[in-house]
N, C-alpha and C positions, 0 to 999 in steps of 0.2 A: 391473547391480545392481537387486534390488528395489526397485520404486517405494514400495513400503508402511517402507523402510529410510531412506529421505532426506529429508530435515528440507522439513518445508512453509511453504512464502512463502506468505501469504496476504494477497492487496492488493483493496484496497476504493477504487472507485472505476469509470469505465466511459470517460473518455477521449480522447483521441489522445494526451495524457500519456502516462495508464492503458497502454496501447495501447506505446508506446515503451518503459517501462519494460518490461513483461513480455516485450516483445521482443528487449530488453538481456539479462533472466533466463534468459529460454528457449534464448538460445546459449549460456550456459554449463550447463557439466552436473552432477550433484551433489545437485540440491532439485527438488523440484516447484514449482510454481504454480501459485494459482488465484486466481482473480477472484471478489469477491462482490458482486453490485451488480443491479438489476435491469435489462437491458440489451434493446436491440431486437433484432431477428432479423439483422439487419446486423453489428450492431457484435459480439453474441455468437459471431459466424463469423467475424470479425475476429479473434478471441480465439483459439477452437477452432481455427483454422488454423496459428498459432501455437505448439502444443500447450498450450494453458492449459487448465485444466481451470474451467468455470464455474460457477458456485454460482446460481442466478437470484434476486436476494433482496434488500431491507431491510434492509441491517446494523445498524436503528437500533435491537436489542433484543438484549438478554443473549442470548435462544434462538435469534435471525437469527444472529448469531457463535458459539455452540456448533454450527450446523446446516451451518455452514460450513466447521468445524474449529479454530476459536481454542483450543481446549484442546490438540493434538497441534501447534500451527502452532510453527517457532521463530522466526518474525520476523511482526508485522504491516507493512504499508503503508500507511497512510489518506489516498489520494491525492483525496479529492474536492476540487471547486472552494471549498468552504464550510470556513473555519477552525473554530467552533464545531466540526460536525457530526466532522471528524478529531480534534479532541482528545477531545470525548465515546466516537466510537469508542476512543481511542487507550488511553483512563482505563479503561473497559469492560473490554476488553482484558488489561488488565495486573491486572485485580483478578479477572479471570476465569482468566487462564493468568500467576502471579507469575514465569516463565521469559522469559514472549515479549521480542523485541527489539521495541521500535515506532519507526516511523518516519512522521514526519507532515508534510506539503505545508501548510505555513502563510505566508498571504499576510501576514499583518502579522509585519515581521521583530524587532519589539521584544517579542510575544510570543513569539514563534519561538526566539529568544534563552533568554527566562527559563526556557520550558517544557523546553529542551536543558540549563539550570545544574540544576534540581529534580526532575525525572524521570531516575531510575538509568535506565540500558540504553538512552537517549533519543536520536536524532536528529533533530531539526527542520529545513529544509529551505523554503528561499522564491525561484520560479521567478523571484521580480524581481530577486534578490541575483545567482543564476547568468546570468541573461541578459544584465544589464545589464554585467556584464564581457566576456560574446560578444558585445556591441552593439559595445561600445569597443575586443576586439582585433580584428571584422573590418573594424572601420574604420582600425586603423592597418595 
């Protein structure tokens, strides 16, 4: 299938997360991937080994996610460490491309919450929610 035909995931952030998910993505077939984030020569080869395709960049501007593809993407990612900075991306995003799905890494889970009731097309997601239940079943 033409690559230029398959709906693009575009995830912001750089990682061992970053890194896991797109490694999750890139086994299945169907969409592309790319990463936007400005990333060392390391971890960008991390990426590119993966087949991701990298973006090297600031996503903290309207023209940093146009230059990335946020207008053709059908799903954002906004997997950084910082909750602010994913939801700014996430709002960005959505006001730039009214289609994209977003999908945002939020450490506080009582925002995480609200922003998944008020954002149409929204999934919010908090690494402590998911872990803290693989703490508790590998311990039983």
């Amino acid at each position: 299938m033409d690559e230029s035909l398959e709906p693009l995931l575009l995830v912001i952030g750089g990682d061992a997360l970053v890194e896991r998910v797109c490694a999750e993505l890139t086994a299945t077939a169907g969409h592309q991937v790319r990463v936007a984030w400005s990333l060392d020569a390391k971890r960008e080869h991390a990426f590119r080994s993966l087949g991701v395709t990298v973006t090297s960049l600031d996503p903290r501007s309207d023209d940093s996610l146009r230059a990335a593809g946020v207008m053709e993407a059908s799903s954002l990612l906004a997997l950084s460490e910082d909750d602010g900075l994913n939801l700014s991306i996430g709002l960005r995003a959505r006001n730039l491309n009214p289609k994209i799905r977003v999908v945002l890494r939020q450490f506080n889970v009582t925002l995480g919450e609200k922003l998944g009731e008020v954002l149409p097309d929204c999934a919010t997601l908090s690494p402590a929610v998911h872990s803290a239940a693989t703490y508790a079943a590998s311990a039983l």
